[in-house]
C-alpha positions in Angstrom: 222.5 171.4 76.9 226.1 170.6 74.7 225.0 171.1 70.8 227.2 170.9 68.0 228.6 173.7 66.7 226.3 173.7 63.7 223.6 174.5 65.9 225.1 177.0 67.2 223.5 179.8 64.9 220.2 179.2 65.7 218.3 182.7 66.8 216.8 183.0 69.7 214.9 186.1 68.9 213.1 184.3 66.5 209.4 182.9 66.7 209.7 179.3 69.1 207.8 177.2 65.9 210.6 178.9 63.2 213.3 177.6 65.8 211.5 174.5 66.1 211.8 173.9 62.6 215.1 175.2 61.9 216.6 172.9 65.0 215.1 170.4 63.0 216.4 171.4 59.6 220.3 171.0 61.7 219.4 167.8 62.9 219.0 166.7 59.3 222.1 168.1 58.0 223.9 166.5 60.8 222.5 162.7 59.9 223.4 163.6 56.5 227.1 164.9 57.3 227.9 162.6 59.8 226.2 159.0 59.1 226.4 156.6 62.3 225.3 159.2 64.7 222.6 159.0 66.8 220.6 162.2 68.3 218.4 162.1 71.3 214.7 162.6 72.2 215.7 166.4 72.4 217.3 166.9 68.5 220.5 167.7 69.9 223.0 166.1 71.5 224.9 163.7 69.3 226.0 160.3 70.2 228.7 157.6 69.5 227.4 154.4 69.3 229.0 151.5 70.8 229.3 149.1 68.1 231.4 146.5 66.7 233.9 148.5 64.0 233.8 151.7 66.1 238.1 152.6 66.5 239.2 154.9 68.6 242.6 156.3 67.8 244.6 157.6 70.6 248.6 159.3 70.0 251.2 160.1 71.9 254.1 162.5 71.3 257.1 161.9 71.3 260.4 163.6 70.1 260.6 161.7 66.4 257.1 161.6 65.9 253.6 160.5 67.4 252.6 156.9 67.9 249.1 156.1 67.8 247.0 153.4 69.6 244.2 151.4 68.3 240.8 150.1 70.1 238.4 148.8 68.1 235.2 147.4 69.4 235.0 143.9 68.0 231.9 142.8 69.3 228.9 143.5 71.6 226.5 141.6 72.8 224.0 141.3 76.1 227.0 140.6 78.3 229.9 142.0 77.5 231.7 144.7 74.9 235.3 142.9 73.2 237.9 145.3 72.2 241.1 144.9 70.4 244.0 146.7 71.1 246.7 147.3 68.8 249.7 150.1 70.0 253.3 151.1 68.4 255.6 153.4 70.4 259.4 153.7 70.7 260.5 152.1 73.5 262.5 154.8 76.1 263.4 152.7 78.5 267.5 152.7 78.7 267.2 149.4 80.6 264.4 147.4 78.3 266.1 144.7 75.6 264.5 146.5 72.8 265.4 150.1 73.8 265.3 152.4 70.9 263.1 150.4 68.5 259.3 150.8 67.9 257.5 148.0 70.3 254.2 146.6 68.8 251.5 145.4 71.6 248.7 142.9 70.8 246.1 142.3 72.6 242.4 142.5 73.7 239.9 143.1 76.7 236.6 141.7 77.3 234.4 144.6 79.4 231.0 143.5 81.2 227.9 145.4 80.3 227.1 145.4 84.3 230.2 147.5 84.5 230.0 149.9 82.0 227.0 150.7 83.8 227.9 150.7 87.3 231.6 150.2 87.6 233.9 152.7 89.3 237.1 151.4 88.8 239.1 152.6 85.8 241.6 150.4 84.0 243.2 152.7 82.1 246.2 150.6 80.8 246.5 148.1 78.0 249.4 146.0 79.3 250.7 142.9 77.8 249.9 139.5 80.1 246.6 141.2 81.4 243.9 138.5 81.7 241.4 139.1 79.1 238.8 140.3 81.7 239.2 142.3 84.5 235.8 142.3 86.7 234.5 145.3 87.7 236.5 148.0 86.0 235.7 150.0 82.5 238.5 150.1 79.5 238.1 153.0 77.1 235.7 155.2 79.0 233.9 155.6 82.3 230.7 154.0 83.4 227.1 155.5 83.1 226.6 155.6 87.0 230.2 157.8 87.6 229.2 160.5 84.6 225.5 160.4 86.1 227.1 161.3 89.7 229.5 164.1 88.1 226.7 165.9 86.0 223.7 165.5 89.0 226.0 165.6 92.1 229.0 167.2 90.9 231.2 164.4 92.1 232.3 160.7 91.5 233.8 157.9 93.6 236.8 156.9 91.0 239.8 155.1 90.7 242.9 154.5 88.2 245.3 151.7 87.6 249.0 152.3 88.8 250.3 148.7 87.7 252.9 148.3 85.2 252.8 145.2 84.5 249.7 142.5 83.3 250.6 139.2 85.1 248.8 139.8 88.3 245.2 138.0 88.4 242.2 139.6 88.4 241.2 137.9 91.5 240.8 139.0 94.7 241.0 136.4 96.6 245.0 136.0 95.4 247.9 138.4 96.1 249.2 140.5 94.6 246.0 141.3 92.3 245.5 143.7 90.1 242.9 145.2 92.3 245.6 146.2 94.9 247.0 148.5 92.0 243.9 150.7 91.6 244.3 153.8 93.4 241.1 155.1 94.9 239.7 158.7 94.9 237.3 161.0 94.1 236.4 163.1 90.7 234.9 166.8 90.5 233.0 168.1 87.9 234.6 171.0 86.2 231.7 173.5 85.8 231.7 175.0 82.5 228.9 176.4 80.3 228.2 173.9 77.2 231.5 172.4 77.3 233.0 170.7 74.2 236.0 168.5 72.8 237.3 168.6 69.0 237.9 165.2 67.2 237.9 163.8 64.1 235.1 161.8 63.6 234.3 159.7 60.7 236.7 162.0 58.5 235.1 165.3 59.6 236.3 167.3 63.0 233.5 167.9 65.6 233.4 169.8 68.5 231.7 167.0 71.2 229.9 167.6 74.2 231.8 166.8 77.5 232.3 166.7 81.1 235.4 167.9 82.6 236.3 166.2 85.9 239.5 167.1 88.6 240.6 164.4 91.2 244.0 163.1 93.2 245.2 159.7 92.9 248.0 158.3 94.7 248.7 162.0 95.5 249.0 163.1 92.2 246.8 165.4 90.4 244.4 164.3 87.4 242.3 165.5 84.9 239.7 163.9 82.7 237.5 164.9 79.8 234.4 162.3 79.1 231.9 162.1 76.2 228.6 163.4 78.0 227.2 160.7 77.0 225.7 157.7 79.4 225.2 155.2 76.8 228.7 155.9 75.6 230.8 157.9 78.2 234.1 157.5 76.4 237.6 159.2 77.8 238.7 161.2 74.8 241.1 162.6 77.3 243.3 162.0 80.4 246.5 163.9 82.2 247.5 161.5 85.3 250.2 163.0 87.2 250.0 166.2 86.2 253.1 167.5 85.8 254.8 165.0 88.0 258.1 164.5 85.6 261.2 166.7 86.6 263.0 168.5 83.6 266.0 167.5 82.5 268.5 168.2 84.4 271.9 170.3 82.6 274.3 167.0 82.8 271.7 165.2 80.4 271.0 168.1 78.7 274.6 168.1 77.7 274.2 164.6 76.9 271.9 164.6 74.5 273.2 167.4 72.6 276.4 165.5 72.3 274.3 162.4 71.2 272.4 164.7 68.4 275.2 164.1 66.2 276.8 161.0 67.9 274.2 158.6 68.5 271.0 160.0 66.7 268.7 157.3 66.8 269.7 156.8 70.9 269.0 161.0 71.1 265.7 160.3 69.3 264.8 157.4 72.4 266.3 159.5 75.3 265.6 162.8 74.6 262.8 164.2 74.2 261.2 167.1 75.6 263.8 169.2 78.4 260.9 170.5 80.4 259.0 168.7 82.6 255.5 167.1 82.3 252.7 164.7 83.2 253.9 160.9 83.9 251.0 159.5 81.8 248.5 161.5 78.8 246.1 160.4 76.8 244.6 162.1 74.2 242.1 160.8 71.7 242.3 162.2 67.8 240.5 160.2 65.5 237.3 157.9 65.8 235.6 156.0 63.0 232.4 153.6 63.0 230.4 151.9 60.4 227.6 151.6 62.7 223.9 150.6 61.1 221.2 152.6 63.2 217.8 151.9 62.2 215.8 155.6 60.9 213.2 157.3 63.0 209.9 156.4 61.6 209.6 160.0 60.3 213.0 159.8 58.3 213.6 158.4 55.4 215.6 155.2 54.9 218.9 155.2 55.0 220.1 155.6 51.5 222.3 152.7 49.8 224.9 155.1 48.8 228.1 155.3 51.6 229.3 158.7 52.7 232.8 158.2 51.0 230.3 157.5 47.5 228.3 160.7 48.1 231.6 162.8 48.7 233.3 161.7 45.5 230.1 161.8 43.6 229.1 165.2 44.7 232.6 166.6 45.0 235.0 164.5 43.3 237.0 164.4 46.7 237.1 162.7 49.8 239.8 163.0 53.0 240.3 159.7 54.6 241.7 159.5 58.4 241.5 155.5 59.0 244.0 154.0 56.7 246.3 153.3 59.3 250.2 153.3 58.8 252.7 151.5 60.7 255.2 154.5 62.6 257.5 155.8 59.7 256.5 153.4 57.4 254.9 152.7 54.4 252.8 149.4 55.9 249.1 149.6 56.6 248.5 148.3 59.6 245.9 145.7 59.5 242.9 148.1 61.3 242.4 149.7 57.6 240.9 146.5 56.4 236.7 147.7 56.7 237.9 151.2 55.2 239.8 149.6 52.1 237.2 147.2 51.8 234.8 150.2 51.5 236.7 152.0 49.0 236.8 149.1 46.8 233.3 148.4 47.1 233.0 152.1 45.5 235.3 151.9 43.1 234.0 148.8 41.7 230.1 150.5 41.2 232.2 152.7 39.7 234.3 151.2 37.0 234.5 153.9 35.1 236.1 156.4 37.4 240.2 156.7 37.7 241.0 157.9 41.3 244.2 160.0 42.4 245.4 158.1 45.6 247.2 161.1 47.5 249.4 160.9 50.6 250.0 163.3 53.2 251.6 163.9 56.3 252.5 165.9 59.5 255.7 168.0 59.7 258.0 166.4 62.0 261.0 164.9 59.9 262.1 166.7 57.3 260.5 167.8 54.4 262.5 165.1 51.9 262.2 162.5 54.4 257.9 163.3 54.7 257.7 163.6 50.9 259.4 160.0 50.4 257.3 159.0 52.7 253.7 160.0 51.6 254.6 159.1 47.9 255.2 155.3 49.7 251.9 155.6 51.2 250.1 156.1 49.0 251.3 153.5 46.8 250.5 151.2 49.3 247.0 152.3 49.3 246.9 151.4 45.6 248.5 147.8 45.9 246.2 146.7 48.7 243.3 147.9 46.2 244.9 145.9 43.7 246.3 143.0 45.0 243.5 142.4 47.9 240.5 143.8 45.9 240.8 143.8 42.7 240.8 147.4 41.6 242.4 147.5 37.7 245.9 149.3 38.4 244.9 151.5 35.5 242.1 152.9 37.6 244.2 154.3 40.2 247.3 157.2 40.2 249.4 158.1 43.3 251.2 161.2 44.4 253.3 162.0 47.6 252.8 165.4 49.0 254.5 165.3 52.3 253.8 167.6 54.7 253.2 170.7 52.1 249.2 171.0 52.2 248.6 170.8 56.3 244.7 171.2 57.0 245.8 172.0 60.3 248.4 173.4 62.8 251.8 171.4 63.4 251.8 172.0 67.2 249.1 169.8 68.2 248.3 165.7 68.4 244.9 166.7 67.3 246.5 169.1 64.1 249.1 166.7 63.1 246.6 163.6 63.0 244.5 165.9 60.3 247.4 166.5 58.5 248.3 163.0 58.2 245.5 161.9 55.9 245.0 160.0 52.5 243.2 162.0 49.5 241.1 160.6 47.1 240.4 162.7 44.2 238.5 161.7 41.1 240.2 162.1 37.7 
């Protein structure tokens, strides 16, 4: 069975009731570390809950920079699960009206319980005009009965969306529908021994059970990488159309080195990698929830304290992951309300601490450009504590560091979103 890593240490030589207790010892440190998740009848395998507040952050690279994608769970209830979307990527189409400029997307999905149990149709895509619900497809993850099938049988009946566009219905009896743009095939597990996914989670990276899964859609090859997890089997990863995009060819590779200088923001939109690749990726980085699970009778209550308190109590730091910027800008988009919210809450239990606000980011851009920027950050931070919560200004300092303290590789979506972070850090 998929443990966390912290688990990982436990001795086998050792006698079964020592083990027992030990296991047990992890568990605890786990709850403690990570607040929100759940663990099974077993003590191991950890779970994220699907609850209203839980985001999942998805990015996408691109040759100025990534762009992330926001779903949060608004709400859940017997019938169905409602998730916002919220997305901002350059747009790279040479033909589109806003080619060139960073396109903002709006919108949300309504997913029925039935299906997240049963459903074997994937709707992968997030497109603008898409009716709210689309019957018997999943949104951000697969359904129970398709990882069941992969992890008892080895195989799933599965298919993916290959519509562009949201203004078909999701209806059946009319066509065009968006049903006629599912293409149909079949998954197959991956067999691995105790396979596992890195992500940030709540602020800290864990290394998540999963299920790895092969299959051909519209004669393309596909990969997918699933939370093993039936009550929650999230996507946390996806290559469709595996490398199915030619490289550039030399005529517009001689193009866009002649637009580096000429046309730079045009070069930025057109030219990105010269290799080829996969037509569509998706590659989860960050998740966050502020989900309230009842204790097991044998644990004590939760404690009134939040996470982000104990960190800045205990160590007079804390690394923050969902205070979410606009691309290249200094505006917090409006997802980081609940975290804000929370550190205010803090602060003001607190009145006599005075917090350093520090900003950080990735590499990409240059290091002046980075610096500028994570100074601007983080005095946003600090005017939304003011301005929206009240925090005295005198309580809080700023400082930019760009892109010189990386907690992570460069090379990597999952490196570069740890590196873009907010710091705080008690005086």
């Amino acid at each position: 069975m998929a443990t966390f890593h912290l688990l990982a240490g436990l001795d086998d030589r050792c006698p079964r009731s020592y083990r027992r207790n030990r296991a047990a010892a992890s568990v605890a440190v786990i709850a403690g570390l990570f607040p929100g998740f759940a663990v099974n009848a077993a003590g191991r395998t950890p779970t994220i809950p699907l609850c209203p507040g839980l985001q999942i952050v998805t990015a996408i690279s691109q040759a100025n920079g990534d762009y992330e994608s926001i779903k949060t769970v608004e709400s859940v209830n017997d019938t169905s699960v409602l998730i916002k979307y919220s997305s901002e990527q350059l747009v790279t189409d040479f033909l589109a009206a806003d080619f060139g400029k960073v396109r903002k997307i709006k919108l949300t999905r309504s997913v029925n319980r039935a299906d997240l149990r049963a459903a074997t149709l994937y709707q992968q895509r997030f497109l603008t005009d898409m009716p709210t619900s689309v019957p018997e497809t999943t949104a951000i993850g697969t359904s129970a009965a398709v990882l069941r099938a992969l992890k008892s049988q080895g195989r799933s009946e599965f298919a993916i969306s290959s519509a562009y566009s949201g203004e078909f219905p999701a209806d059946r009896a009319q066509s065009p529908n968006l049903y006629d743009f599912m293409s149909p095939g079949e998954l197959t597990r991956i067999s691995e021994k105790s396979p596992t996914l890195s992500v940030l989670i709540n602020d800290q990276l864990v290394a998540v059970p999963v299920v790895r899964a092969t299959g051909e859609f519209a004669a393309e090859a596909a990969e997918f990488v699933f939370l093993d997890d039936e009550s929650n089997p999230l996507t946390l990863k996806f290559r469709v159309g595996i490398d199915a995009e030619p490289p550039m060819n030399k005529e517009m590779i001689e193009l866009c080195e002649t637009m580096q200088s000429a046309a730079p923001e045009m070069s930025k939109a057109l030219c990105g990698r010269t290799s080829g690749g996969d037509r569509e990726t998706l590659t989860v980085v960050k998740i966050s929830h502020r989900c309230v699970i009842a204790a097991a009778p044998s644990q004590a209550p939760p404690s009134e304290s939040s996470q982000l308190e104990v960190e800045l109590t205990q160590t007079g730091q804390a690394t923050i992951y969902d205070i979410h910027f606009s691309f290249n800008s200094d505006l917090i988009r409006p997802e980081s309300a609940s975290r804000l919210a929370e550190i205010a809450a803090v602060l003001r239990k607190h009145p006599d601490w005075v917090i350093a606000v520090n900003g950080h980011t990735d590499a990409v851009g240059g290091a002046s450009y980075n610096l500028e920027l994570s100074k601007r950050r983080a005095a946003a931070v600090k005017t939304a504590l003011v301005k929206q919560h009240g925090i005295p200004a005198s309580h809080l300092v700023t400082e930019g560091l760009g892109a010189s303290q990386p907690r992570d590789t460069n090379e990597t979506l999952l490196g570069r979103a740890r590196n873009r972070r907010v710091e705080l850090i008690r005086q």
